[in-house]
C-alpha positions in Angstrom: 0.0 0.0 0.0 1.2 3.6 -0.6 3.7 5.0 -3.2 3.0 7.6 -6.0 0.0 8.6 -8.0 -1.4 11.3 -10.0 -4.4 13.8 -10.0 -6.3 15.1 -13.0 -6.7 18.4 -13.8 -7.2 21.4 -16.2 -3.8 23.5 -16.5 -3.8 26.6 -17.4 -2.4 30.5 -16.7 -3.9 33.4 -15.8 -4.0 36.6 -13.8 -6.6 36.9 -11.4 -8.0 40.5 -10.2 -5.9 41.1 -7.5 -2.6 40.3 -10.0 -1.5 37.1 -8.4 -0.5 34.1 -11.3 -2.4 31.2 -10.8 -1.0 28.3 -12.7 -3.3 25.2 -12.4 -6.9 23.6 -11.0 -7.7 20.1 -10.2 -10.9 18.4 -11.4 -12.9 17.2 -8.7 -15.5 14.4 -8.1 -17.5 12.8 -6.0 -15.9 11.1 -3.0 -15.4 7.2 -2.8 -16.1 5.4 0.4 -12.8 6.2 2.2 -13.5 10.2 1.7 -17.2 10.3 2.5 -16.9 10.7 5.3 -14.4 13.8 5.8 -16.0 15.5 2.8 -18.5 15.8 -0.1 -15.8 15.7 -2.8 -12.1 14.7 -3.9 -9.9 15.0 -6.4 -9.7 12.8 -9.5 -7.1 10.2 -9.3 -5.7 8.9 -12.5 -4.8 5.1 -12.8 -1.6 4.8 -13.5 -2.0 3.3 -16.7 -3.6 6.4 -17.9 -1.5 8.6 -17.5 0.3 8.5 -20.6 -2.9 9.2 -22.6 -3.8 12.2 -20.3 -1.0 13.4 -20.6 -0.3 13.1 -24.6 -2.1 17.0 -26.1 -3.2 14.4 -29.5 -5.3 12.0 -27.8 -8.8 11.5 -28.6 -9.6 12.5 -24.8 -8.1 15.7 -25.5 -10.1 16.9 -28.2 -11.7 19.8 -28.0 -10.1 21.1 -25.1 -8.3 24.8 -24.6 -5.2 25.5 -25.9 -2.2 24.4 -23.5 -5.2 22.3 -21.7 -4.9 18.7 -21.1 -8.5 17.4 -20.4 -8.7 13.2 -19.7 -11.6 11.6 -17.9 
């Protein structure tokens, strides 16, 4: 048990009103049965087998999305 693993998300850059550079923002989901209980949502954990494809901007998953977005569910 234990070791590494990754977390989808939506990257991206911007400026928010107060000027401050905010550089990326995880995609959330509904909790499993370990998290219910401490709260009504966590982040999406990406098999490891997956991340590959996430992460590769020509994959059919990533269709569509912004520019210097990678998008995989």
């Amino acid at each position: 048990m234990g070791g590494e693993f990754s977390l989808a998300g939506l990257y991206d850059t911007w400026i928010d009103p107060e000027g401050k550079k905010l550089s990326s923002v995880p995609l959330y989901t509904e909790p499993n049965t370990l998290m219910s209980d401490f709260h009504n949502r966590m982040p999406v954990i990406l098999r490891s087998e997956d991340e590959s494809e996430c992460l590769n901007t020509d994959s059919d998953k990533n269709k569509g999305s912004e520019p210097n977005s990678t998008v995989c569910s």
